[in-house]
C-alpha positions in Angstrom: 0.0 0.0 0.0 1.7 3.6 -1.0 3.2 4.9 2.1 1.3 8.4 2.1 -1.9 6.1 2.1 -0.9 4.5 5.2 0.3 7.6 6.9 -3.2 9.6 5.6 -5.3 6.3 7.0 -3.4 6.2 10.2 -4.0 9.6 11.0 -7.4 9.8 10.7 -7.7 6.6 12.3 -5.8 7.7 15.5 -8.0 10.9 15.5 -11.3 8.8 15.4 -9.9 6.2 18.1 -9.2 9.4 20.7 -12.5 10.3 19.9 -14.2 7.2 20.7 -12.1 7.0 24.0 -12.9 10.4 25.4 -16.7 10.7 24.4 -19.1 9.2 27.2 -21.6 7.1 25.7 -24.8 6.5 27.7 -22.4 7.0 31.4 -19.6 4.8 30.1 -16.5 6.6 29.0 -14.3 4.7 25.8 -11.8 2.6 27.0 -8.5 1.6 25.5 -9.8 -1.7 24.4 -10.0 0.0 20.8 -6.1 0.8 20.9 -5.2 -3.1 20.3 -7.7 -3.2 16.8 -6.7 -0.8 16.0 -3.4 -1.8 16.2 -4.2 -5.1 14.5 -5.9 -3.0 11.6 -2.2 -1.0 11.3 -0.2 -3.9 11.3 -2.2 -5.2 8.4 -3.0 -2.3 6.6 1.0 -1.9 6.6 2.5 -5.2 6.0 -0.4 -6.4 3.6 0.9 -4.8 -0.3 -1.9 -7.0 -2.1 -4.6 -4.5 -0.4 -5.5 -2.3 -3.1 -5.2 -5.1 -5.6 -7.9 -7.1 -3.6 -10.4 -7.2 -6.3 -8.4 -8.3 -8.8 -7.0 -11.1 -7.1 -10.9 -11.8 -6.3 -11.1 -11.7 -10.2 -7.8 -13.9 -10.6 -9.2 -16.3 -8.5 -12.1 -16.8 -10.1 -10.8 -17.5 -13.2 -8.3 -20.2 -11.7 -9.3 -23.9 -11.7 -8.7 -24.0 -8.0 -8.9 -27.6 -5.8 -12.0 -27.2 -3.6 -12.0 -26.7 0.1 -15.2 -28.5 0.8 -14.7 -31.8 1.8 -17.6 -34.5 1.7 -18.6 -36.2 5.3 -16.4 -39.4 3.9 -13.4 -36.9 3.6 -13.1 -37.0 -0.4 -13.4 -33.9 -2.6 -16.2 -34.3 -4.7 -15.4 -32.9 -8.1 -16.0 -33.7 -11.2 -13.4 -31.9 -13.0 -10.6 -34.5 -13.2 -7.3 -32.6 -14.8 -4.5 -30.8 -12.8 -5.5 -28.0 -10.7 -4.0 -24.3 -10.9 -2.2 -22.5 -8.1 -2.1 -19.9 -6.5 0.1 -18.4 -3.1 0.2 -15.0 -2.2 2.9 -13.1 -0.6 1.4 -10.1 0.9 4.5 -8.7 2.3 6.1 -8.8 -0.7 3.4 -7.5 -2.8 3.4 -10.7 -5.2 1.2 -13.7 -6.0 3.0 -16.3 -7.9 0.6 -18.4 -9.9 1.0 -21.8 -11.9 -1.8 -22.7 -14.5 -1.7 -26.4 -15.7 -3.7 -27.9 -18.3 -3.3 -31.4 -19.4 0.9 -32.2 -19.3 1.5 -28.2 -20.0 1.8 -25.8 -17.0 3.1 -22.1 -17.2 4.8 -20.7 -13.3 4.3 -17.2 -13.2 4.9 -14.5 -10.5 3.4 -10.6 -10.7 4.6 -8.3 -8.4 1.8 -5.2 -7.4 4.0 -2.0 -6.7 3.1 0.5 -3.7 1.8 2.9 -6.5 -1.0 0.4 -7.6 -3.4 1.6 -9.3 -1.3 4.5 -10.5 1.6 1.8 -11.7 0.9 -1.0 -13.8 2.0 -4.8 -12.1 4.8 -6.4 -13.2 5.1 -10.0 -14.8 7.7 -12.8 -15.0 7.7 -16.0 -16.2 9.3 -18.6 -13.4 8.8 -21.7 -15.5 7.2 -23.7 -18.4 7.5 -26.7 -20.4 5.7 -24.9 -23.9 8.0 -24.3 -26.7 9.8 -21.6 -26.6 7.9 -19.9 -29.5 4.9 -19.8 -27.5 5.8 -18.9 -23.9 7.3 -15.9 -26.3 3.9 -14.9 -27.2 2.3 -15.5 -23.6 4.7 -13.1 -22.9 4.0 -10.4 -25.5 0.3 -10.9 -25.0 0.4 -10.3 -21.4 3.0 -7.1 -21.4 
């Protein structure tokens, strides 16, 4: 998340959270129970770069053939889809979500990196891996950039 984001958001936060503590509401006054969400929210809010991409990745996600969570009471996945599942693992900290699409023997690792300045600066893409001919990770490539 762009650093003068965080810094706006935490200031207006902190004002907000004396607020709450100092106001009486209805006899009681606003305890410093808020102070540890709050700090919870910071900690995330600065550590967590995927943030303001969190719609796309909703978007990403959705398009991936994912392996389902929901396991049956007998404890196998029921699924009818029987190739290889995609992947996905995000690395908020670092601000990049590395993703691996398989279909049939064919797969295609790559890795996109959000800057801070998202949306005002476009992701970056790599390729990490693939077993297409060369030709064609060549126009994966272009097509993406």
């Amino acid at each position: 998340m762009p650093h003068k984001l965080v810094e706006t958001l935490l200031k207006k936060s902190e004002n907000m959270i004396k607020k709450l503590v100092t106001t009486p509401m209805d006899g009681f006054q606003g305890s410093p129970q808020t102070l540890p969400v709050f700090d919870f929210i910071e900690s995330i809010m600065e550590n967590n770069n995927l943030i303001p991409a969190w719609n796309e990745l909703a978007s990403i996600k959705s398009l991936l053939r994912l392996q389902p969570k929901v396991k049956q009471p007998e404890g196998e996945i029921k699924d009818s889809f029987k190739g290889p599942y995609d992947e996905i693992r995000l690395s908020e900290k670092a601000g990049k979500l590395r993703v691996k699409l398989k279909e049939g023997e064919f797969f295609l690792d790559l890795e996109l990196t959000v800057p801070e300045e998202y949306p005002a600066a476009r992701p970056e893409m790599a390729i990490m891996g693939h077993n297409y001919d060369e030709n064609f990770a060549k126009i994966f490539e272009a097509t993406a950039e």
